[in-house]
C-alpha positions as CSV (number, residue, x, y, z in Angstrom):
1,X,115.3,90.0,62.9
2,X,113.7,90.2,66.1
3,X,116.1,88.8,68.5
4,X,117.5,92.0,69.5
5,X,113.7,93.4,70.2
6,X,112.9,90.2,72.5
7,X,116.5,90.2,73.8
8,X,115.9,93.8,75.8
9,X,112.2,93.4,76.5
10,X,113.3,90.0,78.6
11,X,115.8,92.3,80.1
12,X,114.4,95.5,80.9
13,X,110.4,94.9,80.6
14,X,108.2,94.6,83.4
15,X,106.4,91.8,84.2
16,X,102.7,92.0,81.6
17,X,105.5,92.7,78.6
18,X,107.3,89.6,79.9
19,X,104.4,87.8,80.7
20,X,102.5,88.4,77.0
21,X,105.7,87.8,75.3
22,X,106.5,84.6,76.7
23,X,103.0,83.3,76.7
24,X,101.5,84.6,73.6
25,X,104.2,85.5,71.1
26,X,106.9,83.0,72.0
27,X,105.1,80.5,73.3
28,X,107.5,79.5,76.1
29,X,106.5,79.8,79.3
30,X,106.4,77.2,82.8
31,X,104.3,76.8,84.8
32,X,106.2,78.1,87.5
33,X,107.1,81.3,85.2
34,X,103.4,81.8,84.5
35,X,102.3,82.1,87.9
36,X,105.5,84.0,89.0
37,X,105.0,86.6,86.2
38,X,101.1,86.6,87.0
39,X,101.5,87.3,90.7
40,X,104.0,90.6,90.3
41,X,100.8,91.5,87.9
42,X,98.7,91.5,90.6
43,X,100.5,93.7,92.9
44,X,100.8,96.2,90.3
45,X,99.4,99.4,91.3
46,X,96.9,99.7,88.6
47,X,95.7,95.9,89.4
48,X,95.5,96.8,93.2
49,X,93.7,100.2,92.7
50,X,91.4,98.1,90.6
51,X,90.8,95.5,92.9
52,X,89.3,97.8,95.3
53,X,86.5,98.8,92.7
54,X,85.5,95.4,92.5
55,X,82.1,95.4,94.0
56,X,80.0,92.1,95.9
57,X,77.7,91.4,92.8
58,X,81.4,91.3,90.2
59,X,80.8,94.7,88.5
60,X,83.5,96.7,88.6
61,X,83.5,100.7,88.9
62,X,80.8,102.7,88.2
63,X,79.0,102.7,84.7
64,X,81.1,102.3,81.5
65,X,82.2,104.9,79.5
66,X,80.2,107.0,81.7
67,X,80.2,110.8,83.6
68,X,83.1,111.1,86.0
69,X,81.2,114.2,87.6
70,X,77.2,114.9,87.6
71,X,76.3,118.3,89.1
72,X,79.3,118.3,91.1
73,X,79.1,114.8,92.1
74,X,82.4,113.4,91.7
75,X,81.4,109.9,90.6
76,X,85.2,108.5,89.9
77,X,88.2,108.9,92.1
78,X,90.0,108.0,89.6
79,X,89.5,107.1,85.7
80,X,89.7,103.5,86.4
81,X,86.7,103.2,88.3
82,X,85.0,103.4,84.9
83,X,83.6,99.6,83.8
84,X,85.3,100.3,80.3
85,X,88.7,101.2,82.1
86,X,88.7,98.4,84.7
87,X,87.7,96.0,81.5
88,X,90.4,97.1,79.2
89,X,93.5,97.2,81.9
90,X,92.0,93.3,82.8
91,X,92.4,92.6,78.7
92,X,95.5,94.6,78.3
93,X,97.1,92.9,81.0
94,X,96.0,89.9,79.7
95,X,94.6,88.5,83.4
96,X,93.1,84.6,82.6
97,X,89.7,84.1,82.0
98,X,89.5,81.7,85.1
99,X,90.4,84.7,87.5
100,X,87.5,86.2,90.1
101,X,87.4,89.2,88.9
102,X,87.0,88.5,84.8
103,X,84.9,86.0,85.5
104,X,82.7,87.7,88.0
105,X,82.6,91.0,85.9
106,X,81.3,88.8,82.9
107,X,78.6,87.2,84.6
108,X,77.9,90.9,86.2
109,X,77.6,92.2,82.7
110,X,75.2,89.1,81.3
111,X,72.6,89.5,84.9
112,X,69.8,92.7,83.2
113,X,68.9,93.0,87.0
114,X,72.6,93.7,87.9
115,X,73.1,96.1,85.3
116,X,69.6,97.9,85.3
117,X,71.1,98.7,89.3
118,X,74.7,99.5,87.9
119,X,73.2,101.8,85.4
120,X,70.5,103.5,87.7
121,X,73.4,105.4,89.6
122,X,72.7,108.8,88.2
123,X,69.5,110.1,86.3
124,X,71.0,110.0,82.6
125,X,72.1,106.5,83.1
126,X,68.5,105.1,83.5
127,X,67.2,106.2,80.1
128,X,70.7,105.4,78.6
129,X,70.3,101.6,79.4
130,X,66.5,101.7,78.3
131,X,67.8,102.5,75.0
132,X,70.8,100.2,75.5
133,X,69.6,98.3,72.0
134,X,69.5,101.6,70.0
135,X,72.6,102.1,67.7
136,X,73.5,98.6,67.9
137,X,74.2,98.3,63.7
138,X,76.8,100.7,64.2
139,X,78.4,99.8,67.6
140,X,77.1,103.2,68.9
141,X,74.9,102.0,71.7
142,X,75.4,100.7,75.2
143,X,75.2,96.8,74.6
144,X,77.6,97.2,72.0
145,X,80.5,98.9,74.6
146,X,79.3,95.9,77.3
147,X,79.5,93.1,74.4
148,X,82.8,94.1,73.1
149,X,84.3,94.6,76.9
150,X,83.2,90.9,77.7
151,X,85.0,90.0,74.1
152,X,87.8,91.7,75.1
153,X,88.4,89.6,78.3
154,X,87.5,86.6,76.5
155,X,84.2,85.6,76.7
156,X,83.2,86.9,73.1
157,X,82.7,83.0,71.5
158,X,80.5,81.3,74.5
159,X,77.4,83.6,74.2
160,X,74.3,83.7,71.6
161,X,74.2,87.4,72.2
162,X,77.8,88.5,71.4
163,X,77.7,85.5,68.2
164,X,74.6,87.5,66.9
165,X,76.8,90.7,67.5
166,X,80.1,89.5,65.5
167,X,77.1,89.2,62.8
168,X,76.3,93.0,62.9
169,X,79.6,93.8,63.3
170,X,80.6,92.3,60.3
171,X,77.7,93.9,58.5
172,X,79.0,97.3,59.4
173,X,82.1,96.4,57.4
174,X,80.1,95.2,54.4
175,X,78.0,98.0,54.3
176,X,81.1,100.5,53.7
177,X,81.8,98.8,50.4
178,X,78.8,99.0,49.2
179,X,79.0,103.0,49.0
180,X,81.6,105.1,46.8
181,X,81.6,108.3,49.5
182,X,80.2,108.4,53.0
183,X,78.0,111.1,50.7
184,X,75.8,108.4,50.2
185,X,74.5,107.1,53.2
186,X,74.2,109.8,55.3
187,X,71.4,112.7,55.9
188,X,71.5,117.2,55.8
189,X,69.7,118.3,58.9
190,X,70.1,122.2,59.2
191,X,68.6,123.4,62.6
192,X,68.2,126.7,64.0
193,X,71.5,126.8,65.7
194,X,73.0,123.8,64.5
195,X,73.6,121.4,61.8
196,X,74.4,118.2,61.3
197,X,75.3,114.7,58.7
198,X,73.9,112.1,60.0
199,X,73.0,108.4,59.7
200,X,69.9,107.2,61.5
201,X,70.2,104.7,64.3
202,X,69.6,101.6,62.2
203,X,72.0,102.0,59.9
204,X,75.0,99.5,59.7
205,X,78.6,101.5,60.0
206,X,81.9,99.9,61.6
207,X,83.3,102.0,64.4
208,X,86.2,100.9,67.2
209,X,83.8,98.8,68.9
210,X,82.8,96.7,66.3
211,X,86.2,96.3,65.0
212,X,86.7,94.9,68.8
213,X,84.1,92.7,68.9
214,X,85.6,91.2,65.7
215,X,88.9,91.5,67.0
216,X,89.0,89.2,69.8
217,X,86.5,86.7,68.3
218,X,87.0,83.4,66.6
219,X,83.3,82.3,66.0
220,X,82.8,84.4,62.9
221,X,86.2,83.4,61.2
222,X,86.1,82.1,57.5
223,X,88.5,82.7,54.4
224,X,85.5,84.7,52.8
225,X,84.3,86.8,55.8
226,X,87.9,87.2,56.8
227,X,88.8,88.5,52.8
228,X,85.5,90.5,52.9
229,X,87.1,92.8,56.1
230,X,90.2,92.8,54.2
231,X,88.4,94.2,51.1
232,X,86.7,96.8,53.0
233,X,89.3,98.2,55.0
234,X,91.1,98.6,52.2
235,X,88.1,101.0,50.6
236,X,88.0,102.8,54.0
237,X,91.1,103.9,53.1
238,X,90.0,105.0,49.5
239,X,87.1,106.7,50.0
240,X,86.6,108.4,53.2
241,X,88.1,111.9,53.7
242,X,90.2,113.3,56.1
243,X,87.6,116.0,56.4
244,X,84.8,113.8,56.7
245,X,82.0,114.1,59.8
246,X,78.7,112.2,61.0
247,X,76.1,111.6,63.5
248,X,74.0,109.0,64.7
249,X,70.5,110.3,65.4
250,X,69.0,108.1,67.7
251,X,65.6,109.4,69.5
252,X,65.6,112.6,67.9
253,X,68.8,113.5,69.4
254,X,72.4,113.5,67.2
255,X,75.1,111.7,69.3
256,X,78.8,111.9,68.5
257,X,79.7,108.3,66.9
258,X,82.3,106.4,68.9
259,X,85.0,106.1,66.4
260,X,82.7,105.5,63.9
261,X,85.8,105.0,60.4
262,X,84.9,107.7,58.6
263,X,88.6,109.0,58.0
264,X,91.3,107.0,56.8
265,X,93.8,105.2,58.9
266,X,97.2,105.8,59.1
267,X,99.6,103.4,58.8
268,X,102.4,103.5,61.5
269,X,105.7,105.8,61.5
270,X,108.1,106.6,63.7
271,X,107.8,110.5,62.9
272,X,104.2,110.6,62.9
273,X,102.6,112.0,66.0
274,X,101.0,109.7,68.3
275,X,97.4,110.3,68.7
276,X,94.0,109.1,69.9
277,X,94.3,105.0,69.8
278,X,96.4,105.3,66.9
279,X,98.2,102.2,67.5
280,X,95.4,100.1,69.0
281,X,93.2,100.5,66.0
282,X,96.3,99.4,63.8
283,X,96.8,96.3,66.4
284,X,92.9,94.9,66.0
285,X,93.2,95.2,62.5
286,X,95.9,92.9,62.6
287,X,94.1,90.6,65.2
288,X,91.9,90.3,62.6
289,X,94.0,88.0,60.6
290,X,94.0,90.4,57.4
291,X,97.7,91.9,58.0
292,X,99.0,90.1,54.4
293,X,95.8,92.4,52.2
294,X,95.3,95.3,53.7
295,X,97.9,98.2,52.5
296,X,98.1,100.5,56.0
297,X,99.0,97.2,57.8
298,X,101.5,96.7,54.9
299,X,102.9,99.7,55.5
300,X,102.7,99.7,58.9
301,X,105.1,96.6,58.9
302,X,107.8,98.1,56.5
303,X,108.4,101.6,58.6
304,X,108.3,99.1,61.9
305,X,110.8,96.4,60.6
306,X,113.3,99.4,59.1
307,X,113.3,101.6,62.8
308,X,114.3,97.7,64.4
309,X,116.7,97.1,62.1
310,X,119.0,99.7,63.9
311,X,119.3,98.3,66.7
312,X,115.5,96.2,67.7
313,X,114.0,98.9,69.5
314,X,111.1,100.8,68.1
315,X,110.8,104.9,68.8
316,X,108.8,107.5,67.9
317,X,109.9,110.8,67.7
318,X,108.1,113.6,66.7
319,X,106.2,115.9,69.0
320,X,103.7,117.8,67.9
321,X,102.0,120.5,70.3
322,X,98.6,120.0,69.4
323,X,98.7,116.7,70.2
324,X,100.5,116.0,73.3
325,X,97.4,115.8,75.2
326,X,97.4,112.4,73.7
327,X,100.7,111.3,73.3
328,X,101.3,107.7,74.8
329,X,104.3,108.9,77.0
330,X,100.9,111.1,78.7
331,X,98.7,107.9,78.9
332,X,98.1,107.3,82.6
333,X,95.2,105.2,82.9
334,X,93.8,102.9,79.9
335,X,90.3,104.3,78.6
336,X,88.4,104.2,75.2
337,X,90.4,107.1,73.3
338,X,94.2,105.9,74.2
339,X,96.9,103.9,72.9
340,X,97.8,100.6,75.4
341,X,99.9,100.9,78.4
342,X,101.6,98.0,79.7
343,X,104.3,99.4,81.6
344,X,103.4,100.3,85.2
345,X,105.7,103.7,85.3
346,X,107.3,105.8,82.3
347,X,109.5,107.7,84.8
348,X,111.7,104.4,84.2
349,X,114.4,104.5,82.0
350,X,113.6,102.5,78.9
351,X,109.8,102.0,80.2
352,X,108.4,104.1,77.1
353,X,110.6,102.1,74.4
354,X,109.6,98.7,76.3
355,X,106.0,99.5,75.3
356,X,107.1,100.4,71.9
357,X,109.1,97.9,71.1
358,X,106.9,95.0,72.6
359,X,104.0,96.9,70.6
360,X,106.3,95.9,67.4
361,X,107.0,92.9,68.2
362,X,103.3,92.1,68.8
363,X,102.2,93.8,65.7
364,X,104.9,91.8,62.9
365,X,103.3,88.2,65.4
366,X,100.1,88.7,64.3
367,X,100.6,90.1,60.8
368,X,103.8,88.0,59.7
369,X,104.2,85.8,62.5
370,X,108.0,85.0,64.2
């Protein structure tokens, strides 16, 4: 069914579709390939913007998931010079584990010393790694975003830290089915100006960070942890509320969670707008090797498999106004609240649908395999 997909992504892709798809869905890639494909990756613009953020000690950018501006300070020239944005475009463009700069930037983010200087650039960044621990059970802290970056570029299995992580992580998920509404686990505080549901800091709750961490992990694999994820993404679905909204009060102060699953997910379709990591969130559920129980995935795969069987491209097509702030055609540079990019330029014709399609094809890999 998918030889028509693959068929125009080897034709009209650019070189990190080509490049994933050969090595990680097909399997079929030379030596020769690999290193071709790898070295038009690295003259990429994005790769060689990145490059120059890339500082002597191996962090890259400045902070992670940070301000771009303090009191006028412009602190990015651009979005990549965020640690989280120069992590993700090294994961999404799947760069080895071997090269420099993955390997440097790992070792960056394991040295306290380097990261008490990284995150010492601006005033609010000093407390904010103090506290680094805080709002670990629910991926809503610091060391959770730094764990789940060096996961991401696949050193999440080598490390005692990120093992005992994966743990937490996975109690997150377990704590959700032990509740019947997020009612139950979260607190009323009504201030003078404003008020708030919350969950204190210690509480276990999965958000996109942990479902990363799990994501690109192996270490915490087994059939009854892996049918326990299954289970409760499943009851996310039947039991949270579109409506639903929560805090995490950590010091006294209520902090936004970071994608904390207190709504349901959506399952994929090609008329549904395209919004904040809609797809990505879809894709690590998959990754985590639960595609065959969980319904949205399920349903995910059925609208996917009947839009390719047209013609084995994949396209989306509504628009809707309110949205189109986050509509992937819009997604410049890769950050925590957008769909992947892997195409280098959407002004090229068939660019948008290559990202689509090879999305698909990646998507039915890991749920069905092909």
């Amino acid at each position: 069914m998918l030889s028509k997909s693959i068929d125009f992504l080897l034709e009209y892709a650019g070189p990190v579709i080509k490049y994933r798809l050969k090595k990680e869905i097909l399997k079929d890639i030379t030596k020769t390939e690999e290193e071709n494909l790898l070295g038009q990756i690295y003259q990429m613009p994005y790769f060689k913007l990145l490059e120059t953020y890339v500082k002597p000690d191996g962090y890259i950018g400045n902070g992670m998931h940070s301000w771009d501006n303090w009191r006028g300070q412009k602190l990015h020239e651009t979005p990549l010079q965020d640690g989280e944005a120069a992590a993700r475009l090294l994961s999404y463009y799947s760069i080895p584990k071997t090269h420099p700069f993955v390997s440097g930037y790992v070792q960056a983010m394991r040295d306290e010393e380097i990261l008490r200087k990284e995150f010492s650039y601006i005033p609010p960044e000093i407390p904010r790694f103090e506290n680094r621990f805080i709002g670990l059970n629910s991926g809503n802290s610091l060391m959770a975003l730094i764990y789940t970056m060096q996961a991401m570029l696949g050193y999440g299995d080598d490390y005692e830290d990120l093992k005992e992580f994966q743990q937490i992580s996975l109690k997150g998920f377990q704590r959700v089915l032990d509740i019947s509404s997020l009612d139950e686990i979260i607190t009323f505080h009504e201030g003078a100006k404003r008020s708030y549901h919350y969950i204190d800091a210690n509480e276990y709750f999965p958000d996109v960070y942990t479902l990363g961490m799990l994501a690109y992990t192996q270490s915490w694999r087994a059939e009854n942890t892996v049918k326990m994820l299954g289970d409760s993404l499943n009851h996310i679905n039947a039991v949270m509320k579109p409506e639903n909204s929560m805090y995490i009060r950590i010091k006294g102060k209520y902090i936004a969670p970071c994608g904390a699953f207190i709504h349901p997910f959506r399952p994929f379709h090609p008329d549904a707008p395209d919004s904040i990591f809609y797809r990505r969130a879809l894709t690590e559920i998959a990754m985590l090797g639960v595609g065959n129980s969980v319904d949205v995935i399920k349903e995910s795969v059925s609208n996917i498999e009947e839009e390719l069987e047209k013609d084995g491209i994949l396209r989306m097509y509504s628009v809707i106004p309110k949205d189109k702030c986050y509509r992937a055609q819009k997604i410049g540079f890769p950050s925590a609240y957008t769909d992947v990019r892997l195409e280098a330029d959407y002004k090229i014709e068939k660019a948008w649908l290559c990202d689509l399609t090879f999305w698909a094809v990646q998507f039915l890999y890991l749920v069905k395999g092909i």
